[in-house]
Every structure is written in C-alpha cells, then in structure tokens.
N, C-alpha and C positions, 0 to 999 in steps of 0.2 A: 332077658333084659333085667337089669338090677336098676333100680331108683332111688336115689337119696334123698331122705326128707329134709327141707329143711327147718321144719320146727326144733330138731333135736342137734341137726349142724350147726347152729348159730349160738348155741348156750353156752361151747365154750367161748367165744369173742362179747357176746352180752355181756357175762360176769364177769370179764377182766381176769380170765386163767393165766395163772405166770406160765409165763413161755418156758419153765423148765418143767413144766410139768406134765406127766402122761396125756394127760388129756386133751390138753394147748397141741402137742406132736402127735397125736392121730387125726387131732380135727389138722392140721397142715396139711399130712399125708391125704387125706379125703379129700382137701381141696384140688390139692396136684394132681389127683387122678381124676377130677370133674373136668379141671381145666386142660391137660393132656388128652382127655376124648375128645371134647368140644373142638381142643388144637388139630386132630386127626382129622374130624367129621369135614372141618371145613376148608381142612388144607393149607392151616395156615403155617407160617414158618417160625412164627414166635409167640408169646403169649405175654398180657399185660401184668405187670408185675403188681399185686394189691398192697403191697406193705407199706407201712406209713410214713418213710421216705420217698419211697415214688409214688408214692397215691394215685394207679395206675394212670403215669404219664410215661413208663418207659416200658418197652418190651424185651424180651430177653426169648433167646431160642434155646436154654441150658436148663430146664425145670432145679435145678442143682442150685443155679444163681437164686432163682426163686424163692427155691423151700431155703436158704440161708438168712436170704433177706425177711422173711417172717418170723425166723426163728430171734434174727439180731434184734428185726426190730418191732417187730408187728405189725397186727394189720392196718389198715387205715380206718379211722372212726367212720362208726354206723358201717360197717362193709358185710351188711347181713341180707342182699340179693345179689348171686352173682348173675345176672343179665351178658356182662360180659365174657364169662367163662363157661357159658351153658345153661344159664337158670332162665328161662320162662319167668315174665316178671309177675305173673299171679299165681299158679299153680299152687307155688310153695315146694317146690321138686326139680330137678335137674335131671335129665334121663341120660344116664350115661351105660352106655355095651360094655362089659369089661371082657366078655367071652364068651364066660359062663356063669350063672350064678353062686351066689354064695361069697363072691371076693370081696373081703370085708377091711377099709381103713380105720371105721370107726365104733366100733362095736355093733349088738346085734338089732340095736333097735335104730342105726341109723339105715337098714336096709332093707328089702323086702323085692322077695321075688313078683313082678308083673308079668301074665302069661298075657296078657295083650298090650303089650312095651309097644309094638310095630306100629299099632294101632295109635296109641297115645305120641309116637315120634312123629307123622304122619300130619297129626293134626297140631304138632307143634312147627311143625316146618316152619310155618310162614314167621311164628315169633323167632326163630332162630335167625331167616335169612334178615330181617325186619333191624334187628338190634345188633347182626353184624355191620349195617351200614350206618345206624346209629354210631357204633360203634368207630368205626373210623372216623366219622365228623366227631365225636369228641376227643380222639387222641390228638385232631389236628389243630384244636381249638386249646387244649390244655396246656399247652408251653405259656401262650400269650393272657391264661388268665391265671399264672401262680400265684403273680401280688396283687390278686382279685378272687380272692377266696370266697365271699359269697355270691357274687356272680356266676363262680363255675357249680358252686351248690345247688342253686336256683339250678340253674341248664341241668345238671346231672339227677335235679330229681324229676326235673319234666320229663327225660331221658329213661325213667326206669316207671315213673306215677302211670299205669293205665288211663286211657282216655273218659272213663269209668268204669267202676265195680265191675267186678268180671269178665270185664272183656279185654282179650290179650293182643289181639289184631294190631292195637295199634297204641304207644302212647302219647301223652300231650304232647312230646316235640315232634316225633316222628310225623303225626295227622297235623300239627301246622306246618312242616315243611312241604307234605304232599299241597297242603290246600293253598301253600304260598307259590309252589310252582306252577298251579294252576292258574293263580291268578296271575302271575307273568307273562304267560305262556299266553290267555286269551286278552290279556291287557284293559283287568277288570278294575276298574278305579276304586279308591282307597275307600268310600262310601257305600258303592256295591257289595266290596269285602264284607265290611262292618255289618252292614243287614243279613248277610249272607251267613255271619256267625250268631248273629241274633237267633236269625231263625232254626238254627243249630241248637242251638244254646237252650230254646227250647222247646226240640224235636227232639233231642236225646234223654236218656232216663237220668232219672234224680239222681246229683250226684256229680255229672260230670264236671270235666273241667274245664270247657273248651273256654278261650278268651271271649268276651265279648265287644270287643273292638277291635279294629285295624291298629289302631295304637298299641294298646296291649301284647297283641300278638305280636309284632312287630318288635316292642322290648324282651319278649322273652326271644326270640332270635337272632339277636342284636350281638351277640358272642358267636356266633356263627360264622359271621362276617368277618369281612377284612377292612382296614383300614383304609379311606378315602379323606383328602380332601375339597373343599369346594374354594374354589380360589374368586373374587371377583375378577372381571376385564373390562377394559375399556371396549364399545360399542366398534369403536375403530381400529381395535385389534393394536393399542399401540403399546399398551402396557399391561402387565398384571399387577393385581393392588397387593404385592407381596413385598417382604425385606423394609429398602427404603421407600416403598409406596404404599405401603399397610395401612397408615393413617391418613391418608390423602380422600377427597372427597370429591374430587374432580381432577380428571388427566393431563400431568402439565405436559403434556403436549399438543392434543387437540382442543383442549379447554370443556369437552364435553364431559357431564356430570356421572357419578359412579352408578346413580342409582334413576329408578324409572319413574320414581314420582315427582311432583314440585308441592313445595307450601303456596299458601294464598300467594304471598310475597314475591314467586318465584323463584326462591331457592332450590335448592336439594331436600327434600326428606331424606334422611339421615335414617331414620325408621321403616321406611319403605324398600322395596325389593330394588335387587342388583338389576343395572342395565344388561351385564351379560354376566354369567357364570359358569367358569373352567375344573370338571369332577375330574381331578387328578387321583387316580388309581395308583396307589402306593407300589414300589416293585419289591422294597427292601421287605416286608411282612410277607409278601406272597413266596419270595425265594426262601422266607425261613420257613414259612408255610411247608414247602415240597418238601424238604430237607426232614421236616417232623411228621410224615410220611413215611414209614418204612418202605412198603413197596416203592413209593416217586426215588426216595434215596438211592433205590439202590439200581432202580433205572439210570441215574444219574451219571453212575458209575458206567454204564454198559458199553461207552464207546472205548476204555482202557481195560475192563475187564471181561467181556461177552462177544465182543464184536468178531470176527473173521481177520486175522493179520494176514494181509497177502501183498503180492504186487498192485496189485489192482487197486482204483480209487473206488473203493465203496462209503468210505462216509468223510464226510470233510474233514477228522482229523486226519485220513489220509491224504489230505492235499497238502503242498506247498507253503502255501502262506498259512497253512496251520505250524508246518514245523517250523518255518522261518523267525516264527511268532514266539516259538518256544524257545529257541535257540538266543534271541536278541533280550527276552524276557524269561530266563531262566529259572527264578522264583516262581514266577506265575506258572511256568508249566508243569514241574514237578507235583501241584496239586490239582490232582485228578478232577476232583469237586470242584476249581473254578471255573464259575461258566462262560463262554464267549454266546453272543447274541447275536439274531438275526433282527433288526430295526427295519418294518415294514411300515411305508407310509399312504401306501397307496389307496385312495378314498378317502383317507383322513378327517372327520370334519369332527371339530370338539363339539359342535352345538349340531344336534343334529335336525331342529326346525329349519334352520336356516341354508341347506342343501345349495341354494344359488348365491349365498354367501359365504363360502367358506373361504379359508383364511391366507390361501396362496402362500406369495412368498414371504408371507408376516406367521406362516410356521414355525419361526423359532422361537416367538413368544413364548407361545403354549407348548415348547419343548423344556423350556428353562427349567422345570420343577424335575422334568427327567434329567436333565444334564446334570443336575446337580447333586441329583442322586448316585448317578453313575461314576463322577468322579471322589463322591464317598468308597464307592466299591472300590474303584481303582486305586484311589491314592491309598486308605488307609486298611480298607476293608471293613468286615462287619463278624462279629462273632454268632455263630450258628449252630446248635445243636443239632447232629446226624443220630438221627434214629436207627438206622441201618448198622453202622458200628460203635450208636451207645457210644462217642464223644466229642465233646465241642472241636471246633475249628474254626478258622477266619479267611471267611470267602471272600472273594474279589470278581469281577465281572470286568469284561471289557467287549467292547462291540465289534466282532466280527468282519461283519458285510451287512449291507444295505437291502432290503428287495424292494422292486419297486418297478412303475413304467415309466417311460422318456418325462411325461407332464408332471409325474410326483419326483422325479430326479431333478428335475428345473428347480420345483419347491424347496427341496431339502436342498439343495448344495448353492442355492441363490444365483444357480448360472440361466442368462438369458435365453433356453429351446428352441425358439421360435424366427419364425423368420430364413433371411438369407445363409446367416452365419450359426442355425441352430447346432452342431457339434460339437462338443467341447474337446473333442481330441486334435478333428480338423481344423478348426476357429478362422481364421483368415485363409486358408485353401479351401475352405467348405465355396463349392459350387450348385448353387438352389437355381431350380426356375420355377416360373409363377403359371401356376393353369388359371388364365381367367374365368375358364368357364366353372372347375370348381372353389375357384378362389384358395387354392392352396400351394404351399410349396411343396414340392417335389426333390427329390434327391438323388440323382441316377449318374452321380459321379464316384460312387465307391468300388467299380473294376482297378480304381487305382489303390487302393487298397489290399489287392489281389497279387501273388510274387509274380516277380518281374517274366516268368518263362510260363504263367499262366496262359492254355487259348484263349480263353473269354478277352483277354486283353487286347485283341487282334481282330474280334469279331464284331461285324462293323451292322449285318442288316437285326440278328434279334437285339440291338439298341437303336442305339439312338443313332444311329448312323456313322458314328468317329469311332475312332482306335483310342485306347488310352496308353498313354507311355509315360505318364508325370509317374514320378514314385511320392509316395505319403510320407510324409517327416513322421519320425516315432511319436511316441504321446511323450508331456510332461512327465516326470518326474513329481515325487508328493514335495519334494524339500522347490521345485519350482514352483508347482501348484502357491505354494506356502508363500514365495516371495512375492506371486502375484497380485495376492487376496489381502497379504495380513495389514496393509495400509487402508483397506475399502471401510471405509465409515458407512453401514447399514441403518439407514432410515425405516423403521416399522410403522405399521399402521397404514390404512386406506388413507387416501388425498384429501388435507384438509386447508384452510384458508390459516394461516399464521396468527397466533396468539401476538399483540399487541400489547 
C-alpha cells in the first residue's frame, strides 16, 4: 500500500508553480493517479475535472482530457483536499494501491510504504462511501450556483469542514442532511429541531460546528434544493394571484378576500397570511437537474441506446403513437433527450389539510403554472447542459398520455363521469341503470361493444337476460373532440352568490 501525503502534495499549488515547470507536472501526474485509483475503487466511469475552468463541475472519462486541462489552465483556487478524488477530509493522506510499492509521481518524500495500508483503508471506508454521496449532491447543485460563487464556497466548504477536530465520520453538511432527514421523516417541527441542535451544540466537543438553529441550518442547505414557488389562491379555487392577478387583494370573481386576517375596520390585512396557498414545484430546474447527472443523463438515453430492438412492444417508444408522434413531429424526434411525459392526476390535492376539499373540476387552475411551463418546453425549448456527453443542447417536452382513474379522468378533461350518460365514447348510447338499493349506476351494456360474431353477444341467462345486437359507433376523432369543446366557456371556482 503506497500513501500520499499531502503536506508535501499541496506546495506546488500553494506557491503558485508555473505550470511549465518540473514540479507543477509531477504534482499533476500524482494527482491523476490519486484520482484514477479512487475512479477504479469506486467504479466510477468519469472523474471531476479540478482545473480552474471547470472548477469541478464537469466530468471527463479521458484522464488525457484532464491532465491537459490543468496543464492549460490550472487548478482551481484553494484545491488543497482532494475529498473528491480520494482524500479523507482530515487525515491529510489519500490511500491509493498502485500495485506495488515504490511507484513514484512525485518524488521521494511524497510517498511512503504503509505495511498496515488494509487496515487504514478499512477504517477509512466509511469517509470514502460518505463524500462519494456528498459528492454527487454537489455536482448536481453546481451548474445552478456558477453566478453565486460564494454560496457554492459556503456549501463546499461545509462539504469538506469535519463536524469537528478529528473526526472524519461525518461533515457539517453531510450530519445536517442525515439530521434533516430525520426530521422529515418523523415530522419533528421546526422548534423541536432547534433545541435538538442546541443540545448538540453542547453535547459535542469544543469546536464543533454544528448550526444552532433550525434557521441556520436550514440556510446552509438552502443550495441543495430546488426551485419552488408559493403562489396565493383564492379560497374558492377561482383564481390564482398570478400575471394579471398578482396585485389584486381580493378575487374579482367571488369577491372573497386573498388573505386570512381583517383590520379593526374590516378590511384585509394586507400583512397577514394567504387564505390559501399553491407550492408549485418548478419542472424546468428539476429536468436540468437530471441532465447534470451523469448517471440520470445517460439513463435518459437508455430507451435509443440500451433498450432491446425487437418486434415486440417492450417499452413505449415501441408503440404506435410513439412513432406516429415522431413521424408528424420530425424535429422533435430525431432528439434522443427530448422527453415525453406521463401527467398523473390521480389523488391530486394541492392543499393537503383539506382532503374533503379538494379542487375537482377547478383543477385547471392549479395546472396553469404547469401548462405554462410546458408550452415553454414545446414551443421554444430550454438550453440544458448533458453531463453524460459534456454538451449543451435544447430540450423540449411534450405530454405523452395521461394516467389516471375514471373520477380523476372526469377532473382533468372536464367531462361529466357520472350519472346516466357517464362514457365519453358512448355519450347519448351510453345505457346506465340505477340500483336503488346501492344507490348507484351500473353499466352492463358494453357486450355491444364486443365484434359482431362474438358468443357473449347471444348470451342471454349469465346477463341480464337480452341478446345484444346494436353495434357501437366508433369514438370521436381529436379534431371532433376539438369542435365540441373549443366554444365551452369554463366557469372555475366552488358556487358563489354574484358580485354586485
């Protein structure tokens, strides 16, 4: 087992060695082979680039591409603990196998034979597996904070600072993500948190870091996240306070007020908390999110490049209305990366206290902030950086298929379920009958549905006692569908008594 110190690795990047010089190209070479073991040990397929162009936000599987890039440009300021290429963030060592010992990048006093390497790997495990997952939550974070350069400074040195002195188990970001998912996980309120660091705070030895608030901790995580907005609603579901309703103070439709308080006077508190509030979860950050993924990227790929080509329909780009899709929209298909979506609505409720009030057929309210998104993807696109082949592109999205049951199909498509004429295919042949005793309708007219030389159509005792011989009219047409709907004026919102 050979070990690299790195008191003596770091003196040529300290002192500012010109990159043409002997010593600037062995300290490189010593890098590449720290970061090449580390790439081995863990399997991975590329490695973070350190030089001061990509300030490890790009990876590269060509060591070649790497050691050029340090040479053109060097490395990135302060990059004297490599955490992410193998180094143990206290040690001061990197435990790299090279074989056998003696293999030397950088002269003789950057190395030293360790007859108990196994031992010291052993008990470093857990910092390697630790700051490999580190590790991927900051390359997925680094794209969205380059023109927030010390924000990502902040995160990346919680990311490498020990939770204190000498202990390597865990550092300051790593121990508040475990203790933040803990507190999700048992739905420990924001107070409990706060004492619960307190008493951390001092239980642990002099020194540490830990936050002492829920606040605190909470901002240093805050780059971790993604993108949300909180949109105000009206109580009545009739409007969102967005666009041209942004400064409105009350719904000109039901007349009831945006917010939950009154002044003496009876007004609005203006100051006081929303009557209702819509957390719209951004798509556009989350899709470039994946994309700055290497592994998610190149999943992405997998149904044009991985997948099984056969006869057979194994995945839905083998279906029909996939190629159909492609063929009428011919741009759009030729790009592997654009995605099509599955829209699931079923359970739906944006507010989720109010379980016996959710939002029915005034679901498109609280769709608007997606629709509007989606037709950014569609009409224009969005420029995205691919991690997987290291360069930009401009992705589009368009929606697939729906999933969903008959009561969430009612919701989204605003058609009437219920009742006599519940089918939307059948519509006026639809034949219902009514069980008084369960109080429902029933539908035991679809044998006509069935081809015409079907038995079942002739079978008169396991039904209902008649033969079926009507034939079903085909379904609409979407360009009929279209001529039906596109006059229908949609009134949103629960039932209210008319503004005056």
């Amino acid at each position: 087992m050979v070990v690299v110190c790195a008191s003596s690795c770091y003196k040529w990047i300290a002192i500012g060695c010109s990159r043409t010089t002997s010593q600037y190209i062995l300290g490189v070479e010593e890098f590449i082979a720290c970061a090449v073991c580390y790439q081995l040990k863990n399997g991975d397929e590329s490695i973070l680039c350190p030089c001061s162009n990509c300030d490890c936000s790009r990876r590269f599987c060509n060591v070649d591409k790497i050691r050029e890039h340090l040479v053109r440009h060097g490395f990135r300021l302060n990059h004297t603990r490599w955490i992410w290429h193998g180094e143990s963030v206290n040690h001061g060592e990197c435990n790299i196998n090279y074989g056998h010992s003696g293999s030397t990048f950088g002269g003789d006093n950057d190395i030293h034979d360790d007859d108990n390497g196994s031992d010291d790997m052993d008990n470093d495990e857990m910092d390697y597996v630790e700051y490999d997952e580190i590790n991927e939550m900051m390359q997925d974070v680094e794209d969205y904070l380059n023109d927030q350069s010390s924000m990502y400074e902040t995160l990346s040195s919680a990311a490498s600072k020990p939770l204190y002195p000498g202990f390597s188990k865990y550092s300051i970001l790593s121990a508040m993500l475990k203790l933040y998912n803990k507190k999700a996980k048992y739905n420990w309120c924001d107070k409990s948190f706060t004492s619960l660091l307190e008493y951390l705070k001092d239980m642990f030895p002099e020194g540490n870091e830990i936050p002492i608030s829920n606040y605190r901790a909470k901002k240093m995580l805050f780059p971790m996240g993604i993108e949300y907005q909180k949109i105000h609603a009206c109580p009545n579901d009739c409007i969102l306070y967005r666009k041209e309703y942004e400064d409105l103070h009350k719904c000109p439709r039901c007349g009831l007020s945006r917010y939950k308080r009154k002044k003496v006077d009876g007004t609005p508190d203006e100051k006081g908390p929303p009557a209702k509030v819509l957390w719209y979860l951004l798509i556009i950050p989350r899709f470039k999110r994946l994309f700055a993924n290497n592994k998610e990227a190149k999943n992405l790929r997998w149904h044009e490049e991985g997948r099984k080509k056969d006869e057979y329909l194994r995945h839905p780009v083998d279906s029909p209305q996939w190629k159909n899709f492609d063929e009428k929209f011919d741009d759009f298909g030729k790009e592997m990366r654009n995605l099509r979506l599955g829209l699931c609505t079923d359970g739906m409720n944006p507010f989720g206290t109010l379980r016996p009030k959710q939002s029915g057929n005034d679901i498109d309210v609280y769709l608007a902030p997606l629709i509007d998104d989606l037709k950014v993807l569609w009409n224009e696109g969005v420029p995205v950086f691919d991690s997987y082949t290291e360069i930009n592109f401009t992705l589009r999205v368009m929606i697939f298929c729906t999933v969903n049951d008959f009561p969430a199909y009612g919701n989204l498509s605003g058609y009437i379920n219920k009742g006599e004429k519940a089918c939307p295919i059948c519509e006026d042949d639809m034949v219902g009958e009514y069980l008084e005793y369960c109080k429902k309708n029933i539908y035991c007219h679809t044998r006509r549905l069935l081809p015409l030389d079907h038995p079942y159509r002739k079978k008169k005792k396991p039904f209902n006692g008649k033969t079926k011989v009507r034939v079903s009219r085909p379904p609409l047409s979407g360009s009929e569908v279209y001529e039906r709907v596109k006059d229908i004026n949609t009134v949103y919102g629960k039932p209210y008594k008319a503004i005056k």
